[in-house]
SEGU-860797 format. One record per residue (C-alpha): residue number from 0; y, x, z negated; residue in one letter. Coordinates in Angstrom, 3 decimals, decimal comma, m for minus. Each point is the difference from the previous one (the first is absolute). Layout:
<rs>
{NUM; {Y; X; Z}; A}
...
</rs>
This chain:
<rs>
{0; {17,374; m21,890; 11,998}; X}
{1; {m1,179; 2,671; m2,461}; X}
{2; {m3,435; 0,374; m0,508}; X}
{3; {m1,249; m1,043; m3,215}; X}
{4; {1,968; m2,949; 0,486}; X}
{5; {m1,362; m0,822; 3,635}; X}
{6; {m3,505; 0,356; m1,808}; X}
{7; {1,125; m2,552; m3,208}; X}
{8; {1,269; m2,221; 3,059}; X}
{9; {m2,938; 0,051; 2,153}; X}
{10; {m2,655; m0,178; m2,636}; X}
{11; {m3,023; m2,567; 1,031}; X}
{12; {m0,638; m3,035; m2,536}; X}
{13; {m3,455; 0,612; m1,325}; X}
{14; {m2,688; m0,104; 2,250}; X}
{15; {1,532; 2,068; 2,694}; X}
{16; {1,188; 3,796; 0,370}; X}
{17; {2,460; 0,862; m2,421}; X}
{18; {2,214; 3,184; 2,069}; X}
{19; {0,205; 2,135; m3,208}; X}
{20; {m4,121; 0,603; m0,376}; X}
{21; {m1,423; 3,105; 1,925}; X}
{22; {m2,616; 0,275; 0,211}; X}
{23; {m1,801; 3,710; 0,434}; X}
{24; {m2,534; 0,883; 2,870}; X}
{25; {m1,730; 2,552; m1,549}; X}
{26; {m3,145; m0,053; 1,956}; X}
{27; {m1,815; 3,118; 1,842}; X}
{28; {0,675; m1,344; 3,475}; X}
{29; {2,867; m2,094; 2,165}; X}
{30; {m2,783; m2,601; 1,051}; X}
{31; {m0,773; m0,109; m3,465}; X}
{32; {3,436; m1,107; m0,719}; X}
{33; {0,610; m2,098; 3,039}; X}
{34; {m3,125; m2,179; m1,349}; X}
{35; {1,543; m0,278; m3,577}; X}
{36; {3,483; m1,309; 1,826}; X}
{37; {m2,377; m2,516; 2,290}; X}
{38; {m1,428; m0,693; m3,085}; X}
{39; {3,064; m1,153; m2,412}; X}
{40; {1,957; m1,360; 3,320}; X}
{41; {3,168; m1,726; m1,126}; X}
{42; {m0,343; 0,241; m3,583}; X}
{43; {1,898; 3,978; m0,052}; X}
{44; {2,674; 1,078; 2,297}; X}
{45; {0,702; 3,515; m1,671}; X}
{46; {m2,796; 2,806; 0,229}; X}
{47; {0,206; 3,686; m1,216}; X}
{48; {m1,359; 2,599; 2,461}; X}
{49; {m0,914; 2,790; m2,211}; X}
{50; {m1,621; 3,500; 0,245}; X}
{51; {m3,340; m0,760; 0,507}; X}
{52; {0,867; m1,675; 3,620}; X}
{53; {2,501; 2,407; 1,136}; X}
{54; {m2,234; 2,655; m0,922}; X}
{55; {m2,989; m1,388; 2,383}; X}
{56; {2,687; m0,051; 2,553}; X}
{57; {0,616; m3,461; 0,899}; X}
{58; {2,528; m0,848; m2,652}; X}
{59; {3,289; m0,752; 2,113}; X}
{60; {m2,223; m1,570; 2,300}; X}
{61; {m1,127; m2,290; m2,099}; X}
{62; {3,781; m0,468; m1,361}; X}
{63; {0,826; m0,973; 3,431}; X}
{64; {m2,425; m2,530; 0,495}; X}
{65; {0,958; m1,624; m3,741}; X}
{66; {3,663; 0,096; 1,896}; X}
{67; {m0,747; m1,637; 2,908}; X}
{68; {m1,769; m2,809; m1,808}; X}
{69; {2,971; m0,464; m2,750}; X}
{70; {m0,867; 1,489; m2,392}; X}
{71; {2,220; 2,505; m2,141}; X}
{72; {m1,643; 3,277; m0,848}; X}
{73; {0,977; 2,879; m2,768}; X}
{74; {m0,956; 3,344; 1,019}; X}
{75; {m1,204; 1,585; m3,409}; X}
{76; {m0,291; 3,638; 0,906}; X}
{77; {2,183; 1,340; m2,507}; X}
{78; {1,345; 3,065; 2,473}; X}
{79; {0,813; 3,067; m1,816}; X}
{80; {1,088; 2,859; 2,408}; X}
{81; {2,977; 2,132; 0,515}; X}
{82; {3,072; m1,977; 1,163}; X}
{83; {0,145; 0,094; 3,768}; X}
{84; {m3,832; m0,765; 0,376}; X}
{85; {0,265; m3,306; m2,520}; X}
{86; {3,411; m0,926; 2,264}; X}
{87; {m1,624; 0,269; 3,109}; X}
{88; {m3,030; m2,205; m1,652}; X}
{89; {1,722; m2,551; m1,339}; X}
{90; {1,918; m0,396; 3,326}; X}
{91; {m3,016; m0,518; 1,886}; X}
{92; {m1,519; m2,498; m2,279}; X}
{93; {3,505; m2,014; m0,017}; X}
{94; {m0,247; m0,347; 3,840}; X}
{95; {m3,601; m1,308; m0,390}; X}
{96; {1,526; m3,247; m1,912}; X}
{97; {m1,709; 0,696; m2,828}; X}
{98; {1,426; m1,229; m3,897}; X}
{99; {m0,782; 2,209; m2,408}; X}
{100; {m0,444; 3,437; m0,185}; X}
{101; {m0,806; 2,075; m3,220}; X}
{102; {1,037; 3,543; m1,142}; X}
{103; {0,150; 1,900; m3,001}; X}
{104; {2,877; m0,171; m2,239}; X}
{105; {1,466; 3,306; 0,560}; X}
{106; {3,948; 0,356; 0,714}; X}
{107; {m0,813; 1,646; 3,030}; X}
{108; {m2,962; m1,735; 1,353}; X}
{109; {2,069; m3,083; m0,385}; X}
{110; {3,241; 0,897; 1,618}; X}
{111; {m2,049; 1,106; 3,030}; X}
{112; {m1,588; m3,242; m0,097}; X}
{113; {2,789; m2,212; m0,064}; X}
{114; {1,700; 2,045; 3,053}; X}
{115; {m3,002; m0,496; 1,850}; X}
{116; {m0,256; m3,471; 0,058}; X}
{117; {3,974; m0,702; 0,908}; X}
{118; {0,866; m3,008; 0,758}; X}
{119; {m3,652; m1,558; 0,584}; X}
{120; {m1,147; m2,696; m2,589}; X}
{121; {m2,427; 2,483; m1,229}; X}
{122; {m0,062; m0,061; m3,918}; X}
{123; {m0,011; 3,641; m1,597}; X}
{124; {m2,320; m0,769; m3,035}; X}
{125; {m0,194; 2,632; m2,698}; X}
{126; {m2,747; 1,187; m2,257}; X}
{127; {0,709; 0,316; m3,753}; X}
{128; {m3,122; 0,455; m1,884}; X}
{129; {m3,341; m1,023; 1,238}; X}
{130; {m1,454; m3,130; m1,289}; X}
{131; {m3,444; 2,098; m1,463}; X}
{132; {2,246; 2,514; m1,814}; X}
{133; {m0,118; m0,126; m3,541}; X}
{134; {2,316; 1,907; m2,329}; X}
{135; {m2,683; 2,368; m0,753}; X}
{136; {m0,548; 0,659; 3,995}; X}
{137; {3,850; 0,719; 0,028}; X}
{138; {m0,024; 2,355; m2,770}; X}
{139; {m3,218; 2,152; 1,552}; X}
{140; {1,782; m0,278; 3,047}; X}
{141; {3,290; 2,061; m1,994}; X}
{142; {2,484; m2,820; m0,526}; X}
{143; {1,671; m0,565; m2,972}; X}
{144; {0,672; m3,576; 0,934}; X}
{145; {m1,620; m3,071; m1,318}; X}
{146; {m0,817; m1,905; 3,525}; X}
{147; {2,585; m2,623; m0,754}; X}
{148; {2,591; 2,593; m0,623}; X}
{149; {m1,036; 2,062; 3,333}; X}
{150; {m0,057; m3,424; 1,845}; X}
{151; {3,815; m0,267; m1,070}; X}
{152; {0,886; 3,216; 0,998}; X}
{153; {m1,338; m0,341; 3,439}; X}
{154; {1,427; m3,583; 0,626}; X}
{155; {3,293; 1,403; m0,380}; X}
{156; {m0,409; 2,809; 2,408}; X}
{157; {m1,403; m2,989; 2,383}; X}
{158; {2,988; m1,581; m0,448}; X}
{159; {2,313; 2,749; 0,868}; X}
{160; {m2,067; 1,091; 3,200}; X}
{161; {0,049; m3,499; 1,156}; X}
{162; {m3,145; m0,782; m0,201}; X}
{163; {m0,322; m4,129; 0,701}; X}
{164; {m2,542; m0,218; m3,314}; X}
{165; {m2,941; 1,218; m2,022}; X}
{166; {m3,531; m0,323; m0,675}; X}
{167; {m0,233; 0,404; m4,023}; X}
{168; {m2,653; m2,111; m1,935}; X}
{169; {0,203; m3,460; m1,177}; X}
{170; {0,908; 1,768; m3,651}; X}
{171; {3,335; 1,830; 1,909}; X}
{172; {1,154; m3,438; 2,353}; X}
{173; {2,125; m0,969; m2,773}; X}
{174; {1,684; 3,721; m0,235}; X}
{175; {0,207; 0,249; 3,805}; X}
{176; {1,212; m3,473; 0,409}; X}
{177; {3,029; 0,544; m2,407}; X}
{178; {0,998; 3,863; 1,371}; X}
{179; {m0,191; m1,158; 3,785}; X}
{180; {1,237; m3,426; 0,093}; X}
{181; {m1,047; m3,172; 0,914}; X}
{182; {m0,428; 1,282; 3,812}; X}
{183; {m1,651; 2,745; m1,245}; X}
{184; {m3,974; m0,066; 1,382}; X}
{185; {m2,357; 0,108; m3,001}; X}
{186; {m3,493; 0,468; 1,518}; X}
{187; {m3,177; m0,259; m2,911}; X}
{188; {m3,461; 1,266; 0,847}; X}
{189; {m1,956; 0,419; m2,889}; X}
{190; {0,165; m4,373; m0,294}; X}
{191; {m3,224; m2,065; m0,873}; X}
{192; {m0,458; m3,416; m0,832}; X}
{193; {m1,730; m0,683; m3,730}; X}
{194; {m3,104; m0,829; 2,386}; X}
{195; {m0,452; 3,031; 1,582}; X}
{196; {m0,616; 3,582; m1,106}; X}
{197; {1,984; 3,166; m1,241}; X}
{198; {m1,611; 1,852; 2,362}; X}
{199; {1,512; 3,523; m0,040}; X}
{200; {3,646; m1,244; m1,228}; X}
{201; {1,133; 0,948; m3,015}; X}
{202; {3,294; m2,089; m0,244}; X}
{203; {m0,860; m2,942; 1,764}; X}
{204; {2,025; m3,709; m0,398}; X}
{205; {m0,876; m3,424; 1,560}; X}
{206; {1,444; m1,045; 2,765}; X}
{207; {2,483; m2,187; m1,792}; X}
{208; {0,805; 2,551; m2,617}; X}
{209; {0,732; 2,282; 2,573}; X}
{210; {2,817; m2,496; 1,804}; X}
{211; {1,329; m1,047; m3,454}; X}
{212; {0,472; 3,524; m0,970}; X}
{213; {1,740; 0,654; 3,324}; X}
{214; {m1,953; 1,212; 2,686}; X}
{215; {0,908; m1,192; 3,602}; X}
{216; {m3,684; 0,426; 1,187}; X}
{217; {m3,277; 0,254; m1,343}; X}
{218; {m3,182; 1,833; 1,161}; X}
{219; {m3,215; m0,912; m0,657}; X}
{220; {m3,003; 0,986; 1,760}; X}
{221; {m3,055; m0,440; m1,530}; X}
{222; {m0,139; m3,082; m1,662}; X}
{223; {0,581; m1,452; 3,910}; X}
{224; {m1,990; 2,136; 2,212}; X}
{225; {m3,006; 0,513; m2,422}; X}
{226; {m0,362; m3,251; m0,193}; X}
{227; {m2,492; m2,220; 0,811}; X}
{228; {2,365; m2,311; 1,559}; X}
{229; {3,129; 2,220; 1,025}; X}
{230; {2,194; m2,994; 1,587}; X}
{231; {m0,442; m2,236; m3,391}; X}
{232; {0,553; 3,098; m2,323}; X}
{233; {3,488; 0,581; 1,861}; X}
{234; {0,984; m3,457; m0,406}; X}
{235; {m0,881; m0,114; m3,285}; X}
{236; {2,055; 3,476; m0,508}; X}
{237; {3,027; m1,859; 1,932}; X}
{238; {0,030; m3,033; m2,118}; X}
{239; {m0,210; 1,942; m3,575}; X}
{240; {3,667; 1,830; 1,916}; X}
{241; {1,315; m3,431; 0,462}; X}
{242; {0,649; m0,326; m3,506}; X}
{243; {2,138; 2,879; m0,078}; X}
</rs>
């Protein structure tokens, strides 16, 4: 079964993990993290690893251990490297089981990426524009590109390296969604619920928005894990997506 539709299938009535929420681990240590997991228990089955725990050197461990208790985990290291050295990467992370796996949304970055991963279920996500861009970031940065028209650009060159989907904002699901198909993966950060904070998100949706307009999964960190009550949050998250 393809994947956004084995998600749509599998979602959880309200009150119970809904498979397209991930939620991010950004926290300065794994036992940090593994106390966040114990804390929202069965209300999340998806987690992001990000750079913050692979750079204190326990990242994959901790993906492991998320693995081994059923979890599904998304590797969001966005590699950027020469060819070869993102092939061999991506290889390695596919034989670790792992979901997800970011890189930036160069032609050749993603080609390597997709060869890497072979025939493992490994999805090759790639990244369009980052969800704290502005068109005025873009523009000091030398584009000539709005970020919607960059974010089109760079979903088609997903498409043709085979990439599985992209991470675009909740404002670019609906673009995504219609260039890539409907087993296209459309993966929103930048999401947060009317009750929570912007934080540092400058084109940020709710969580239904972000499924209306298209997106296959959502990711939303703060409003769950800076909570006071991180299980309840989540569940509250999941049952604004059941709407959708």
């Amino acid at each position: 079964m393809a994947a956004v539709a084995h998600a749509q299938a599998t979602a959880q009535a309200p009150g119970r993990a809904d498979p397209r929420l991930i939620v991010p681990l950004d926290l300065p240590t794994a036992d940090e993290a593994r106390a966040m997991v114990e804390r929202l228990g069965e209300a999340v089955a998806f987690y992001k690893v990000g750079l913050e725990l692979f750079a204190g050197g326990e990242g994959m461990t901790l993906a492991r251990e998320l693995k081994a208790a059923g979890k599904q985990v998304f590797l969001d290291w966005k590699l950027h490297d020469i060819g070869t050295t993102v092939q061999r990467a991506a290889t390695v992370l596919a034989e670790a089981g792992c979901d997800f796996l970011t890189v930036h949304g160069e032609p050749q970055v993603m080609a390597a990426a997709v060869r890497g991963k072979g025939a493992s279920n490994l999805k090759v996500l790639a990244v369009t524009v980052l969800t704290s861009l502005t068109d005025a970031d873009l523009a000091e940065m030398g584009f000539t590109e709005t970020a919607p028209q960059l974010v089109q650009r760079r979903i088609h060159q997903a498409i043709a390296a085979g990439c599985d989907g992209v991470i675009a904002s909740p404002h670019e699901a609906a673009l995504a969604r219609s260039l890539g198909g409907k087993d296209f993966l459309v993966v929103t950060p930048g999401v947060r619920p009317d009750w929570a904070a912007k934080n540092d998100q400058a084109r940020a949706a709710t969580p239904l928005d972000a499924l209306k307009a298209g997106a296959s999964h959502i990711v939303c960190g703060r409003p769950i894990t800076a909570a006071n009550d991180p299980r309840a949050a989540a569940l509250r998250v999941a049952a604004e997506m059941a709407g959708a």
